[in-house]
C-alpha positions as CSV (number, residue, x, y, z in Angstrom):
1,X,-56.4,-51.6,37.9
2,X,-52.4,-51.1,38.1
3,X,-52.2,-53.6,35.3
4,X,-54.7,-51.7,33.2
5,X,-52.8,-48.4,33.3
6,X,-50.3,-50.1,32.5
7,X,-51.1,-51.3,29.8
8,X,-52.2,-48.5,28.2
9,X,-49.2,-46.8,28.9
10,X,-47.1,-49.3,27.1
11,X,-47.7,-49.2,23.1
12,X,-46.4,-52.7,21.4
13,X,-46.8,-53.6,17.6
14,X,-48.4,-57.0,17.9
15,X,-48.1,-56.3,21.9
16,X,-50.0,-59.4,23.0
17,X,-47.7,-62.3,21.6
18,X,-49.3,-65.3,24.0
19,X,-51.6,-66.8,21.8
20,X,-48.8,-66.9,19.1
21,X,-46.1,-68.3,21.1
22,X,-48.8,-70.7,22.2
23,X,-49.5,-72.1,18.2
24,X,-45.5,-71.8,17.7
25,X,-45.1,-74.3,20.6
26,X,-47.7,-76.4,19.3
27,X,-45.9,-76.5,16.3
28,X,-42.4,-76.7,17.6
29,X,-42.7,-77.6,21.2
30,X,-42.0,-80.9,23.2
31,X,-41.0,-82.6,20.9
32,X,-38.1,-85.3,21.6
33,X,-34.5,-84.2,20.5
34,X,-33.7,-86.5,17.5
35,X,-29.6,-85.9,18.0
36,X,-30.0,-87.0,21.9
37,X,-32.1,-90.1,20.8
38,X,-29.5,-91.3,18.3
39,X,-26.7,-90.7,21.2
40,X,-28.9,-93.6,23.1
41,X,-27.8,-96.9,22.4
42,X,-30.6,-99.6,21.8
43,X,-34.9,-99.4,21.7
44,X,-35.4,-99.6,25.0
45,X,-32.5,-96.5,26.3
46,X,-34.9,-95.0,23.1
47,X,-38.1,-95.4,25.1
48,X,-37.1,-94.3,28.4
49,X,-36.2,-91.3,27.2
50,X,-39.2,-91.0,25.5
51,X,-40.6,-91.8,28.6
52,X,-38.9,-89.2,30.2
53,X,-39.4,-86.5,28.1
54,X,-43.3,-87.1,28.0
55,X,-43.5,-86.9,31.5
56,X,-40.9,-83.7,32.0
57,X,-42.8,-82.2,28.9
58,X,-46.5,-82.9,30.6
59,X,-45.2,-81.3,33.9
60,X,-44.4,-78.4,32.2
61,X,-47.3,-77.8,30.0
62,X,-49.3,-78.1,33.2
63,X,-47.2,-75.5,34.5
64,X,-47.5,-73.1,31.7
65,X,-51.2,-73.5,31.6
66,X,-51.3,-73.0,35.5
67,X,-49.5,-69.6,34.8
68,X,-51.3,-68.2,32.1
69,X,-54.9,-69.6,33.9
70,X,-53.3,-66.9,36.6
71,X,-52.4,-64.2,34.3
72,X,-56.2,-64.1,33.2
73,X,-57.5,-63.4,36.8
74,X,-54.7,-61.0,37.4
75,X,-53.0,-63.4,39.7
76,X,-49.5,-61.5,39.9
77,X,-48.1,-63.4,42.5
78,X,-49.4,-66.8,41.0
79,X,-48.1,-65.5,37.4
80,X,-44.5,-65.1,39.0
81,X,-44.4,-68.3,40.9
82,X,-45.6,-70.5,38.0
83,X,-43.0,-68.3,35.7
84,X,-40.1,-69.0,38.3
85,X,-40.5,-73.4,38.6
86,X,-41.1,-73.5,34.5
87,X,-37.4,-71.4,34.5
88,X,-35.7,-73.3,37.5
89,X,-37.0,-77.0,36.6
90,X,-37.5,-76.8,32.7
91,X,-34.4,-74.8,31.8
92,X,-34.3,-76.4,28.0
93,X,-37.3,-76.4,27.2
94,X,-39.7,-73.7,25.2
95,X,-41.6,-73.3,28.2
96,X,-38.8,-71.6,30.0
97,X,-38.8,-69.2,27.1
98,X,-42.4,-68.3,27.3
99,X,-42.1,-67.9,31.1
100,X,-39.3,-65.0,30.7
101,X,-41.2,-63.7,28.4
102,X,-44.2,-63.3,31.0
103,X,-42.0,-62.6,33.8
104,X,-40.6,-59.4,32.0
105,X,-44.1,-58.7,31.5
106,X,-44.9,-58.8,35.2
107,X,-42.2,-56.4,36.2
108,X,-43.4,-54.3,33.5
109,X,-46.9,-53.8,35.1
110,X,-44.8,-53.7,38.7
111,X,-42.8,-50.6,37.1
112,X,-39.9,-52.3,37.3
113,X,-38.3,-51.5,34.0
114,X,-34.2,-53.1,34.7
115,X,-35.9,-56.2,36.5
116,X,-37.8,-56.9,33.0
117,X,-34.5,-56.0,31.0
118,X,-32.4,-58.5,33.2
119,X,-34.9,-61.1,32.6
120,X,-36.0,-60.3,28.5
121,X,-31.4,-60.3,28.3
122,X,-31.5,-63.5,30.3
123,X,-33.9,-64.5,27.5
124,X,-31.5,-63.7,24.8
125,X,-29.0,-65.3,26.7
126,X,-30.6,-68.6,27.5
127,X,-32.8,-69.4,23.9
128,X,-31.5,-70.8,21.4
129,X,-34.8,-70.5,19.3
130,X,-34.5,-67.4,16.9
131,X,-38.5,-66.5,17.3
132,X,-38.0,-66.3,20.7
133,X,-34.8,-64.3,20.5
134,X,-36.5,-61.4,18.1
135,X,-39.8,-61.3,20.5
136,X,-37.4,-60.7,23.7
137,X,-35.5,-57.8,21.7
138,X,-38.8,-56.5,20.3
139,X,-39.9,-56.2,24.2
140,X,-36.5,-54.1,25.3
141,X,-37.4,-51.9,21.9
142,X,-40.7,-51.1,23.5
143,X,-38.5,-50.3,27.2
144,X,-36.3,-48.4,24.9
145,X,-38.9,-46.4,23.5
146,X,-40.6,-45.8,27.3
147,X,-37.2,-44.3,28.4
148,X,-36.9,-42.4,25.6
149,X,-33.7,-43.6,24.6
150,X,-34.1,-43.2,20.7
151,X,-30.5,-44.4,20.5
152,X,-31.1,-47.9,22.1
153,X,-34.0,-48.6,19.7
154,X,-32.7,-47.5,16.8
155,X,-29.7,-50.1,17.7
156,X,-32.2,-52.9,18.4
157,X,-33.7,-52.2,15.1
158,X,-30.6,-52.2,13.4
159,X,-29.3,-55.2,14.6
160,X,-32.8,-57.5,14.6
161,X,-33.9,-57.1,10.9
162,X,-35.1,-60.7,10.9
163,X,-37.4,-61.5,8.6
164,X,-41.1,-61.5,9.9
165,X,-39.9,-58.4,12.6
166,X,-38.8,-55.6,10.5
167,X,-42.2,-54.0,11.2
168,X,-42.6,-54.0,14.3
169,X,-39.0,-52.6,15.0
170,X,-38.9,-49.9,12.4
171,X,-42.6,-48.7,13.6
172,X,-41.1,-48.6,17.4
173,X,-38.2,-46.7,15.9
174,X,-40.8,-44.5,14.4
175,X,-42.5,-44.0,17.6
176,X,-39.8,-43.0,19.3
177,X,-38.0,-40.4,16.3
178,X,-41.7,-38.7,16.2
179,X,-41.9,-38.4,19.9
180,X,-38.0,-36.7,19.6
181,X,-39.8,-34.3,17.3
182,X,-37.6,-35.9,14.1
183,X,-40.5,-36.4,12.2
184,X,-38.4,-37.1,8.8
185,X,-36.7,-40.0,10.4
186,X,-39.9,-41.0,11.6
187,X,-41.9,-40.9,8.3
188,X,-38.2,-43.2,6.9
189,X,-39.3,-45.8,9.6
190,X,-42.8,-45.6,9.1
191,X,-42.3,-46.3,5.6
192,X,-40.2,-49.5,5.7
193,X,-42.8,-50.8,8.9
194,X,-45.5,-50.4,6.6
195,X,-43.7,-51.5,3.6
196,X,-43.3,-55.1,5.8
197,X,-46.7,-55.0,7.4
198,X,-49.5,-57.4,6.3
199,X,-51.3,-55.8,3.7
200,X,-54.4,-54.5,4.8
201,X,-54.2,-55.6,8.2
202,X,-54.8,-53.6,11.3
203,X,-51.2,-53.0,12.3
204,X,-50.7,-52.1,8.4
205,X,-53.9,-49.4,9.2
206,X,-52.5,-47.8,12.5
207,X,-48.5,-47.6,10.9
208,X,-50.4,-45.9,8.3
209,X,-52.0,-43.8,9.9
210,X,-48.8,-42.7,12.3
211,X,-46.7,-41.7,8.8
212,X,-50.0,-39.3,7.9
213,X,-49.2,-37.4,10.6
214,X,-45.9,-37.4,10.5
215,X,-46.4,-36.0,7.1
216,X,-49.4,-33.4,8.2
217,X,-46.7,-32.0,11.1
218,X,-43.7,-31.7,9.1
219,X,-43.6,-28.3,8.5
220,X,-40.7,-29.0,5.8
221,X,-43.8,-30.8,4.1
């Protein structure tokens, strides 16, 4: 139930990122690292490490499957452990990247706002995949726009106009400049979220229907 109202209470543009990450990783995951390989000398250092990496990589998919098994019975506790091993043993890997991202989420539905910001920063810190980078700083946009702090989201949307994420920022930078009662600034943000929106998609539908508003209460018209 906690996580329910939660949920609800938190509003994220393309909230529910799992199921992408998961096809990203499948298309960019455990893979072995082609400059490490050509630092080993000779076929058989070549197919230890290939060795190595299969096993390291099969650990950890088990791991991230165990987690998000958990996460779908509303394990908490089970989410958080599985989250904590994937960071502590597979520090390199994508894995550890998709467990901070479901860590944050955690403290999110535990109310713990800072402890999700420490760990989404930690996230920004640690990856060195851009994806992942623009996903953690979408999350402290939607923290941002909890707090009210129009300031901090208008900075994260400033400085994460990557392509593929311009939507989602500006429409959380709308959100927050109609909830400070700015409603020209918001219809500004609307317009460039929807403007980089899918066309005809359902985010494209709800942005749209966010700048009507802002247009029908603007009493400068």
């Amino acid at each position: 139930m906690k996580k329910e109202q939660t949920e609800r209470k938190i509003h994220i543009a393309h909230d529910d990122d799992t199921e992408k990450l998961r096809q990203w990783w499948k298309r960019n995951g455990v893979g072995i690292i082609s400059g490490i390989i050509l630092g080993i000398s000779g076929v058989g250092g070549i197919q230890g490490w290939r060795m190595y990496q299969d096993y390291q990589g099969e650990k950890a998919s088990v791991l991230y499957e165990q987690m998000l098994a958990a996460d779908v019975v509303d394990d908490q506790a089970a989410v958080v452990n599985s989250a904590n091993v994937l960071i502590a043993n597979h520090q390199s890997s994508g894995y550890a990247d998709l467990a901070r991202l479901m860590l944050a989420r955690q403290f999110l539905y535990a109310d713990d706002a800072a402890a999700a910001r420490t760990t989404l920063n930690e996230l920004l810190e640690q990856s060195k995949d851009p994806v992942m980078q623009q996903v953690a700083r979408v999350r402290l946009a939607v923290i941002a726009l909890q707090a009210g702090d129009v300031n901090q989201v208008r900075a994260l949307a400033e400085a994460s106009a990557a392509e593929g994420f311009v939507s989602q920022f500006q429409e959380l930078l709308g959100d927050a400049l109609m909830a400070s009662g700015d409603l020209k600034a918001a219809q500004t943000a609307y317009e460039k979220a929807l403007a980089n929106a899918p066309s005809n998609s359902q985010a494209a539908q709800l942005i749209a229907a966010k700048l009507n508003m802002t247009r029908r209460d603007d009493p400068s018209g």
